[in-house]
C-alpha positions in Angstrom: -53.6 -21.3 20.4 -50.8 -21.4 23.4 -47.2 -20.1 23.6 -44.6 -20.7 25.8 -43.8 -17.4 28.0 -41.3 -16.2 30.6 -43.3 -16.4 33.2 -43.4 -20.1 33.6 -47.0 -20.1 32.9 -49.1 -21.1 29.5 -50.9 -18.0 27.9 -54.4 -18.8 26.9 -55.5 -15.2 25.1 -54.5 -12.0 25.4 -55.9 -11.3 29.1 -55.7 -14.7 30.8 -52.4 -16.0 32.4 -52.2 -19.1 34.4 -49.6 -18.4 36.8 -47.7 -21.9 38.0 -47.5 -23.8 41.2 -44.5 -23.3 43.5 -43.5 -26.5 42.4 -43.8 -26.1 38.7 -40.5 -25.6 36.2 -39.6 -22.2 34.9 -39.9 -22.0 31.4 -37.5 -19.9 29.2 -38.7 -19.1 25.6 -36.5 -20.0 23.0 -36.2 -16.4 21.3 -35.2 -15.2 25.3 -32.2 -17.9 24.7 -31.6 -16.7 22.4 -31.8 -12.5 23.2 -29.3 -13.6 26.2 -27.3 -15.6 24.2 -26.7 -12.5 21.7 -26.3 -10.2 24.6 -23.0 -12.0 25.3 -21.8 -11.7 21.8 -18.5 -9.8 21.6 -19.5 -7.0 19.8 -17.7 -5.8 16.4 -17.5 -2.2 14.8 -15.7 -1.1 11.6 -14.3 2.1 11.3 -13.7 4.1 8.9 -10.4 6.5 8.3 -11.7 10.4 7.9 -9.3 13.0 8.4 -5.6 12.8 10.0 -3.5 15.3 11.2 0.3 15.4 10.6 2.4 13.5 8.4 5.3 11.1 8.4 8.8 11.3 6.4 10.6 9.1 4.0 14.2 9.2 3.4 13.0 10.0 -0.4 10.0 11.6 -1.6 8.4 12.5 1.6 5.5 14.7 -0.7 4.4 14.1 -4.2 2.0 16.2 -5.8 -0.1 14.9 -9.2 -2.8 16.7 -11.5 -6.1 15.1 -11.2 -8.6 15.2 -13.9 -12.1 15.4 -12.4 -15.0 14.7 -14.8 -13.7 16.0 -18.5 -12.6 19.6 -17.7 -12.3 20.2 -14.1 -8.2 19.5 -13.2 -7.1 19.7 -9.2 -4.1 19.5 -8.0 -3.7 16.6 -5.4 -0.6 16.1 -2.6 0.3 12.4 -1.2 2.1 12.1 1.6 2.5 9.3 4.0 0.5 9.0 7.6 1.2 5.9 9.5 0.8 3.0 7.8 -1.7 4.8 5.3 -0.8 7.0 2.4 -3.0 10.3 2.2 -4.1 12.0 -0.8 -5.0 15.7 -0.1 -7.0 18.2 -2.0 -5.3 21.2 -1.1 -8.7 23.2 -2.2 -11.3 21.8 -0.5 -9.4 20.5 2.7 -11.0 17.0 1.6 -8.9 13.7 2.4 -8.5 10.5 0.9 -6.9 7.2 1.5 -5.8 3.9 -0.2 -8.3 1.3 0.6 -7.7 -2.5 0.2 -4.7 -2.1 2.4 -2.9 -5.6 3.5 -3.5 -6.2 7.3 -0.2 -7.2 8.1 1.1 -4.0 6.8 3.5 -2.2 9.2 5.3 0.8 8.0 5.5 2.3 4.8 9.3 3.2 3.3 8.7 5.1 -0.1 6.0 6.2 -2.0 6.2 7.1 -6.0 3.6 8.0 -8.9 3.5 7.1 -12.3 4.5 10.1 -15.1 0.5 9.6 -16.4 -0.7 10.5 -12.6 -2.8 6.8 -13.4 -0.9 4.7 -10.3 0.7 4.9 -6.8 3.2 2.1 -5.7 3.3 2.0 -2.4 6.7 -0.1 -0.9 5.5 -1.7 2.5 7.0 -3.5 5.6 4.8 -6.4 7.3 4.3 -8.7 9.7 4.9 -12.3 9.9 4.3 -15.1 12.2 6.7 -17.1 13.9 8.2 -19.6 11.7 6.6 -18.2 8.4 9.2 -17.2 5.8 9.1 -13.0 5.1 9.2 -11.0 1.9 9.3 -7.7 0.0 6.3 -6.3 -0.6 5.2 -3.5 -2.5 1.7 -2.4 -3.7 0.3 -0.8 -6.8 -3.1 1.4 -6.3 -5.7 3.1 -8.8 -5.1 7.3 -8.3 -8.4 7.2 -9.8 -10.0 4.8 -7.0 -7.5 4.3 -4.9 -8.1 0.8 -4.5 -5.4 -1.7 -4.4 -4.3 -3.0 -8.2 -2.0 -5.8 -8.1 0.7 -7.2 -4.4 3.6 -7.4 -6.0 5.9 -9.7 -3.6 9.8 -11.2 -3.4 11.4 -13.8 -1.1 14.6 -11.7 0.1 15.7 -11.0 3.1 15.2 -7.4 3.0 12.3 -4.9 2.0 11.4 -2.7 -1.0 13.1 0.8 0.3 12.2 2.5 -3.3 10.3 2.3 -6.8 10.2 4.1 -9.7 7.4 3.7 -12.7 8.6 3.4 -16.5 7.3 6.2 -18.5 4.4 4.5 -19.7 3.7 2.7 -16.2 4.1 -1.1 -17.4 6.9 -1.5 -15.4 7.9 -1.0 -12.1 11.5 -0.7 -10.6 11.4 -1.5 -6.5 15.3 -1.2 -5.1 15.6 -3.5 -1.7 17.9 -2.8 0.7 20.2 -6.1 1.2 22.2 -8.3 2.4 21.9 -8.6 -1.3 21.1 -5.0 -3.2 19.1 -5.6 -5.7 17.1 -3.9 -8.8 14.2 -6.0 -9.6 12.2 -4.8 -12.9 8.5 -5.9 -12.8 6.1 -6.3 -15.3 3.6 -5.7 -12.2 -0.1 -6.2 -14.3 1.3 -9.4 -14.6 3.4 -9.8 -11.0 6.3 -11.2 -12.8 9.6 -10.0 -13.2 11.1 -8.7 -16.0 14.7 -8.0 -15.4 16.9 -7.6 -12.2 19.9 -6.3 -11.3 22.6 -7.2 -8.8 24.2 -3.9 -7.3 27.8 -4.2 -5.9 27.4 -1.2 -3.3 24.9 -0.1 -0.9 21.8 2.3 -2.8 19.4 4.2 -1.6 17.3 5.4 -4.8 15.9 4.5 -8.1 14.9 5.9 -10.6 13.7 5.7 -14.5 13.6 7.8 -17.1 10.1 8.9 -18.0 11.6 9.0 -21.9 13.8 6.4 -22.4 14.1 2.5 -21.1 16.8 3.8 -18.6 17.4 3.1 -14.8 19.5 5.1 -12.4 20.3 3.9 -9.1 22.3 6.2 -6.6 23.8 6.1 -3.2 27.0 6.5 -0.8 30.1 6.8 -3.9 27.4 5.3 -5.9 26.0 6.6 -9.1 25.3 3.9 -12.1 23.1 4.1 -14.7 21.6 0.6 -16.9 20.2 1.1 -20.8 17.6 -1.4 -22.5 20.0 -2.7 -25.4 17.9 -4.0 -28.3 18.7 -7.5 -27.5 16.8 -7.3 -24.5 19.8 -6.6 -22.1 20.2 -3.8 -20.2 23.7 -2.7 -20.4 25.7 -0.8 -17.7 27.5 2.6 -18.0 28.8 5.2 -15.1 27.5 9.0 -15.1 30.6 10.3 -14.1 34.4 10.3 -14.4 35.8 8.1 -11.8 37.3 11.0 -9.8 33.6 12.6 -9.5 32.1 8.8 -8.6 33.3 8.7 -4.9 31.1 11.6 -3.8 28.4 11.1 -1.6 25.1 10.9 -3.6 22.1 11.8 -1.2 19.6 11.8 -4.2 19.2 12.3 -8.1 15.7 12.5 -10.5 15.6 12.6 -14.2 13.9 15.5 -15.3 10.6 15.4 -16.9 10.0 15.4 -20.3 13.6 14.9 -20.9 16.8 13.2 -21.4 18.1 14.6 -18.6 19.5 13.5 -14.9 
């Protein structure tokens, strides 16, 4: 039996080469072509996010911290904070770090992070990239704190971005704030990406918030403080927090306490 070598030549057995004449072709084997073909190949490699140093700041919530139940006793605490374009989840026992995976590509920043009052979610409001000509959105993403993989896109054709979120108390619904022309509240049923109620806000905000007891939202910012309440015809009804002489302070931030009916 013969093969076809790179020596130009036609092996006979395992000793025996007949070397060619000056005149004869050379011969290149097709599994050479094929090794100098690959060798060409641009060359890809994955990698994987390990450990990070430092951290990033939001205008809100720059650090959240959760209990996480490990196995059926063991609890840890856990802190999030944002690095880059990733959000880190730090066990402040071990040194071990974690990070959402399933992360869009086009994701460019991050602007707020919050967590659900059952420690079960992260939503995660994100600025992206486009290409030229292609219309933009809000985006905002909801991951698993138990595997930190990425649970449902939640996305809205406005001209601005998600700048804050807030879960309900029993995590159905999600609350993202966006930051204009037109200031909006927009109330998602997000397992099901599909809005539930919005609101149209008259002034500037810059936080959100709901009530981890009650159906109520809170939305805050410069001589801005309002506050909406789930009627039981469905509407959610509008009242102010304060007497009108205290509603033209400067409202940095606010947060409902937990457990309570308090703001």
């Amino acid at each position: 039996m013969s093969d076809t070598s790179t020596f130009g030549g036609t092996v006979t057995d395992a000793s025996t080469i007949e070397q060619p004449s000056k005149d004869a072709p050379s011969v290149t084997s097709q599994k050479s072509k094929k090794s100098a073909k690959n060798s060409n190949d641009n060359v890809m490699a994955k990698f994987n996010l390990r450990h990070t140093f430092g951290s990033s700041t939001f205008v809100h919530d720059s650090v959240h911290s959760y209990v996480s139940l490990v196995g059926d006793k063991d609890i840890n605490d856990r802190v999030v904070f944002k690095v880059g374009r990733q959000a880190c989840i730090y066990d402040p026992e071990n040194g071990r770090q974690q990070f959402l995976t399933g992360r869009p590509k086009n994701t460019t920043n991050i602007y707020h992070i919050a967590i659900s009052t059952n420690n079960r979610y992260i939503s995660v409001c994100e600025s992206n990239r486009w290409d030229k000509g292609a219309q933009g959105h809000a985006q905002a993403s909801v991951y698993s704190l138990t595997t930190f993989s990425r649970q449902k896109p939640i996305y809205h054709n406005c001209a601005g971005q998600f700048i804050c979120s807030a879960f309900t108390g029993d995590a159905k619904y999600l609350a993202t704030l966006n930051d204009g022309p037109e200031y909006q509240v927009i109330v998602w049923q997000w397992e099901k990406e599909r809005v539930y109620k919005s609101i149209t806000l008259q002034a500037k905000p810059t936080k959100v918030c709901i009530s981890p007891t009650h159906f109520q939202i809170t939305v805050s910012g410069p001589q801005y403080l309002k506050c909406w309440a789930l009627g039981s015809d469905g509407t959610l009804r509008v009242s102010s927090l304060l007497s009108s002489s205290k509603e033209n302070e400067n409202f940095v931030d606010h947060r409902w306490l937990s457990q309570t009916e308090n703001l």
